[in-house]
C-alpha distance (Angstrom), angle and dihedral (degrees) to the residues before:
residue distance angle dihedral
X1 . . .
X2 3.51 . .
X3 3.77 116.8 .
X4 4.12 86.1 24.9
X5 3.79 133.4 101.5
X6 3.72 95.7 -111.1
X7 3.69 94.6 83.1
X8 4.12 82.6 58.7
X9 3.64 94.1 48.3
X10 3.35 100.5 45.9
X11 3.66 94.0 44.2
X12 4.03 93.4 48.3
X13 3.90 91.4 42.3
X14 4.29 85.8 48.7
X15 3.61 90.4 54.4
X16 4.01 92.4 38.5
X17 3.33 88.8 60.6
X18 3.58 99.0 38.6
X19 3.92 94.1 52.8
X20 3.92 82.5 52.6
X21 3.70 99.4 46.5
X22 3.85 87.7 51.0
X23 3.88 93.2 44.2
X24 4.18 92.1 46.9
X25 3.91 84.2 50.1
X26 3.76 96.2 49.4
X27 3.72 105.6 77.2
X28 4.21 112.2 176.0
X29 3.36 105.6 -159.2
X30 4.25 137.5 129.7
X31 3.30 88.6 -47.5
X32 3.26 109.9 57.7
X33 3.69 97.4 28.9
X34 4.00 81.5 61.6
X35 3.75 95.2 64.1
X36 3.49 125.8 117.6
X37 4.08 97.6 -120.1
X38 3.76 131.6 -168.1
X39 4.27 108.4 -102.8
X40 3.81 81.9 -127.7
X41 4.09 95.8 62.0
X42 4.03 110.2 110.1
X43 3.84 112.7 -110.7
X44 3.49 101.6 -91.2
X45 3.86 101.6 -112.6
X46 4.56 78.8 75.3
X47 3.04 96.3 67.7
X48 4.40 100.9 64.1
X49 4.32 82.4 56.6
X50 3.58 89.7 36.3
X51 4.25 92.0 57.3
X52 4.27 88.2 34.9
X53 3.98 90.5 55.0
X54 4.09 93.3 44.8
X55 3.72 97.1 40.3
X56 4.13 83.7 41.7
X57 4.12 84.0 56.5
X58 3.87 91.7 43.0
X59 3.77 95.1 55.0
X60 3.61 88.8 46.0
X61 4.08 91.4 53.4
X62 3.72 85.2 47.8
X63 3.77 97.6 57.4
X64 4.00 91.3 41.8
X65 3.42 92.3 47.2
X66 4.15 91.4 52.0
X67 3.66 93.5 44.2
X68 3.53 91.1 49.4
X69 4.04 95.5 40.0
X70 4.14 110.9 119.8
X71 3.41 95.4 -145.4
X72 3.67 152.4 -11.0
X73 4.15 93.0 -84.3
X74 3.99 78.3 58.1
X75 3.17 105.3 52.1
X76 3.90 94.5 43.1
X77 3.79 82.7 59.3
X78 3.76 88.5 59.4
X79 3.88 93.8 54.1
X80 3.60 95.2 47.3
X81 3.24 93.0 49.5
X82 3.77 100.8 45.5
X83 3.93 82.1 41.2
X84 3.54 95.6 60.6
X85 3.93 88.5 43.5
X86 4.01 91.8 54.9
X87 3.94 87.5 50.6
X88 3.82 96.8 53.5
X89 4.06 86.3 42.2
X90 3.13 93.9 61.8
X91 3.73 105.2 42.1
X92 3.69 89.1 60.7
X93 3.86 109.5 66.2
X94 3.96 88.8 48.1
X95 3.47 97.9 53.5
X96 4.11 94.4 43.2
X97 4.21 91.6 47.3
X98 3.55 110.6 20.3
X99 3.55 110.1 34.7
X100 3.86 81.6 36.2
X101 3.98 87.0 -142.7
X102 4.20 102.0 130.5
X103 3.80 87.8 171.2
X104 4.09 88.9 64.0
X105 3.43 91.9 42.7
X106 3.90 86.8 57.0
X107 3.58 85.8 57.4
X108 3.22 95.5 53.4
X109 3.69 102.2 46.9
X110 3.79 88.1 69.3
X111 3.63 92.5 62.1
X112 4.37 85.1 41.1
X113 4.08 88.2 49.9
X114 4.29 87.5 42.8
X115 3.96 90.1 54.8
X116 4.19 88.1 46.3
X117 3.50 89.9 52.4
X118 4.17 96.6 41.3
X119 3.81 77.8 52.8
X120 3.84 98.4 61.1
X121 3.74 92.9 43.4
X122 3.56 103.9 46.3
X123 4.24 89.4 37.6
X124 4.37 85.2 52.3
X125 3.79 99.0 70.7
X126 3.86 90.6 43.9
X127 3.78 92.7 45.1
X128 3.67 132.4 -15.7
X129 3.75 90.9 -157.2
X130 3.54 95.0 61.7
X131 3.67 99.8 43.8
X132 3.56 86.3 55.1
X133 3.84 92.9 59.3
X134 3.86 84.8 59.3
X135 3.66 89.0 65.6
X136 3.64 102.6 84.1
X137 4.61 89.2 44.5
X138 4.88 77.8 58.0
X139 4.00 92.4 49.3
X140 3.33 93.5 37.1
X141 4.16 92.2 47.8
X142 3.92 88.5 47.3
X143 3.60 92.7 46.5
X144 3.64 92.4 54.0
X145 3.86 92.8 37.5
X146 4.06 86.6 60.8
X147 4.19 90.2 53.0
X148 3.74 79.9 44.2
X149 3.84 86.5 54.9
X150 4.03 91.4 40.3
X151 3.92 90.8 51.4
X152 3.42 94.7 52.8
X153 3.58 104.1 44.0
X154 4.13 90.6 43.0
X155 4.48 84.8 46.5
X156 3.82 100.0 44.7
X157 3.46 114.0 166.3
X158 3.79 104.4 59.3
C-alpha cells in the first residue's frame, strides 16, 4: 500500500468517523449546560473545529508516517499505536456526557493524553514530520484534560 491512496483514504475515513463517533457521543443538553465551567473554557461551538483540525493533523501523521514506514514491523507499530489511540478517544466523550460521570472521564483522559504522547514518540523515529503534526491532537488533549480537571473540582459530587 505504500506509495498508494489507500493509506489517505483510510486515514481520512478513520478520522471521519472518529470526529463523528465523538460528535454522536457528545450530547449538550441541561445537563451540561448546568455545569459550573471555568471562565477560560472555549464557547462550545470551538470545540467541533477544534476536534476537525486535530483529527485533520492526525490523519495526516498517519499517512506520513505509513509512507515513510521501513518495513512491515513499522508500519504495524503505527496501527497499534493509532489503534490504541482511537480506543481511548472514544471512551472519553461517553463517559464525560452520557454517563454524566466527569470525574471518570478525568481518569480516562490520562490514559487518552498517554496514547497522544506514545503516538509522537513511536511516529518520531519513522518520521519527524509526522510526529510533529501530532503536536497540536497532545496540547489540545492537555488543554481539555485541565477543563476536565476544572469541571470536576467546581461539580464535586458526581
Amino acid at each position: 500500500m505504500t506509495g498508494s491512496w489507500a493509506p489517505i483514504w483510510i486515514a481520512g475515513g478513520g478520522a471521519l468517523l472518529l470526529g463523528i463517533a465523538g460528535g454522536a457521543t457528545t450530547p449538550i443538553g441541561s445537563w451540561y449546560r448546568e455545569l459550573a465551567k471555568p471562565a477560560w473554557q472555549p464557547p462550545n461551538w470551538a470545540f467541533g473545529p477544534a476536534w476537525t483540525l486535530i483529527l485533520a493533523c492526525a490523519a495526516t501523521a498517519a499517512v506520513m508516517a505509513w509512507n515513510a514506514a521501513p518495513d512491515a514491523a513499522a508500519r504495524r507499530d503505527i496501527l497499534i499505536l493509532f489503534g490504541v489511540n482511537a480506543l481511548f478517544f472514544l471512551a472519553w466523550s461517553p463517559l464525560f456526557f452520557m454517563a454524566k460521570r466527569p470525574d471518570w472521564a478525568l481518569v480516562e483522559v490520562v490514559f487518552l493524553w498517554g496514547s497522544v504522547l506514545a503516538l509522537l514518540i513511536g511516529l518520531w523515529p519513522i518520521s519527524r514530520t509526522a510526529a510533529l503534526f501530532i503536536l497540536p491532537y497532545l496540547g489540545w488533549v492537555s488543554f481539555a484534560s485541565a477543563l476536565n480537571r476544572a469541571i470536576v473540582v467546581r461539580n464535586l459530587p458526581f
